[in-house]
C-alpha positions in Angstrom: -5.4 15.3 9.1 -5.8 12.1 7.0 -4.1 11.9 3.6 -5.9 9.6 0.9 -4.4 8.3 -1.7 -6.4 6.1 -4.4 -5.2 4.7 -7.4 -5.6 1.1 -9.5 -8.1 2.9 -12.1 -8.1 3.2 -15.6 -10.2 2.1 -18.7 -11.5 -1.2 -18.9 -13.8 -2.9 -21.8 -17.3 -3.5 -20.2 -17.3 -6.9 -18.3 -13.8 -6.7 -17.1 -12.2 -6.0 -13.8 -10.1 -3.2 -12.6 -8.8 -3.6 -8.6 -8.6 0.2 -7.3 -7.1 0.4 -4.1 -6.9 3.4 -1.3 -4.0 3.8 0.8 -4.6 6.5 4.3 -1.7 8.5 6.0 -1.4 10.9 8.7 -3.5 10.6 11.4 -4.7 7.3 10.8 -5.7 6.6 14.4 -8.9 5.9 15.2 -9.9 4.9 11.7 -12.7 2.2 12.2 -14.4 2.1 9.3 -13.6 3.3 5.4 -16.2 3.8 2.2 -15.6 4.1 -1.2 -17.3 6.5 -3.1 -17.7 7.6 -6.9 -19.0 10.3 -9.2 -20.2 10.2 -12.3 -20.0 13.3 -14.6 -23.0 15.1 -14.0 -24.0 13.9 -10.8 -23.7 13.5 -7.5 -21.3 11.6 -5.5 -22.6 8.2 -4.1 -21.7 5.7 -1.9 -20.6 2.3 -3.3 -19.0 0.3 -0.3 -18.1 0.2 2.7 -16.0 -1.7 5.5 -17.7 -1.0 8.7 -16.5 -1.0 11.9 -16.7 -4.6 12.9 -15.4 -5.4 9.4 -18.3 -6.7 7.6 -19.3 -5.0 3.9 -22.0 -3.2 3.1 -22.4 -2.6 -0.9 -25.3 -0.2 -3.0 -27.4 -2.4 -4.5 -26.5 -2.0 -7.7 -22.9 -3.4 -7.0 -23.6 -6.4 -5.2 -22.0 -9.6 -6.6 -19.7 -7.4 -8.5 -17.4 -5.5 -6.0 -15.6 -6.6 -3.3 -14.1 -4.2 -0.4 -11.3 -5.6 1.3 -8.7 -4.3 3.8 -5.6 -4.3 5.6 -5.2 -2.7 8.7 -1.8 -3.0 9.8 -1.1 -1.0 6.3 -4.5 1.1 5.9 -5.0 0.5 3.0 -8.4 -0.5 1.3 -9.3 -2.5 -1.8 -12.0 -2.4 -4.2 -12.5 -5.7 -6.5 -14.6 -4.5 -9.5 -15.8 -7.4 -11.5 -18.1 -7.5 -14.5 -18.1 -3.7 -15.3 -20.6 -1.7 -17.2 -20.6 1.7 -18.6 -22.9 3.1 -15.4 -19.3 2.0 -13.4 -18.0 4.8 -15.0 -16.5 7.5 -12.7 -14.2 8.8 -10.2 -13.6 6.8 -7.6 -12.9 8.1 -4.2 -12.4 6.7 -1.0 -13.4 8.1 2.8 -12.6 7.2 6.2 -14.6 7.3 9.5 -12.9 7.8 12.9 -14.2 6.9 16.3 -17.8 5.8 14.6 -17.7 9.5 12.3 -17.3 10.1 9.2 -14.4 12.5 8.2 -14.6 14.6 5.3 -11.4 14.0 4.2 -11.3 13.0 0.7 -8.4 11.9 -1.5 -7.9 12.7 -5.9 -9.9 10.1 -6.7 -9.1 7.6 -9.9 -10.4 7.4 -12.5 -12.1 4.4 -14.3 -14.1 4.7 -17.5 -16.0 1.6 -18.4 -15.9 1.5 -22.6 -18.7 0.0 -24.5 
């Protein structure tokens, strides 16, 4: 099994920055790619980043220029830089990993950030 642990959220005034990060335990191995996800109440969980397995990003569109997903392997841990927040940021915040190329469905508490107007 993979423990997930995310945490770095909180509440934020809309256009400032919160740094969330995810840290994975367990059974690491074999972890070759990791997503962040987040749910807004109401709806449906949706992807928001991702660092795939050759390391490059892949972002929703509607976070581009705004978040950054960074990493460090040798501690497995994952970073998301969220800049210039809005209310529709606000959520829980989850993070997921994929081993050998498939995605687990391990999932951690998530953190919560809540963007204020």
């Amino acid at each position: 099994q993979v423990q997930l642990v995310e945490s770095g959220g909180g509440l934020v005034q809309a256009g400032g920055s919160l740094t969330l990060s995810c840290a994975a335990s367990g059974s690491t191995f074999a972890i070759n790619a990791i997503a962040w996800y987040r749910q807004a109440p109401g709806k449906q969980r949706e992807f928001v980043a991702a660092l795939r397995s050759d390391g490059s990003p892949v972002y929703v569109d509607s976070v581009k220029g705004r978040f950054t997903i960074s990493g460090d392997n040798a501690k497995n841990t994952v970073f998301l830089q969220m800049t210039k927040l809005t209310f529709e940021d606000t959520a829980v915040y989850y993070c997921r990993v994929a081993r050998s190329g498939a995605w687990t469905d391990y999932w951690g508490q998530g953190t919560q950030v809540t963007v204020s107007s």
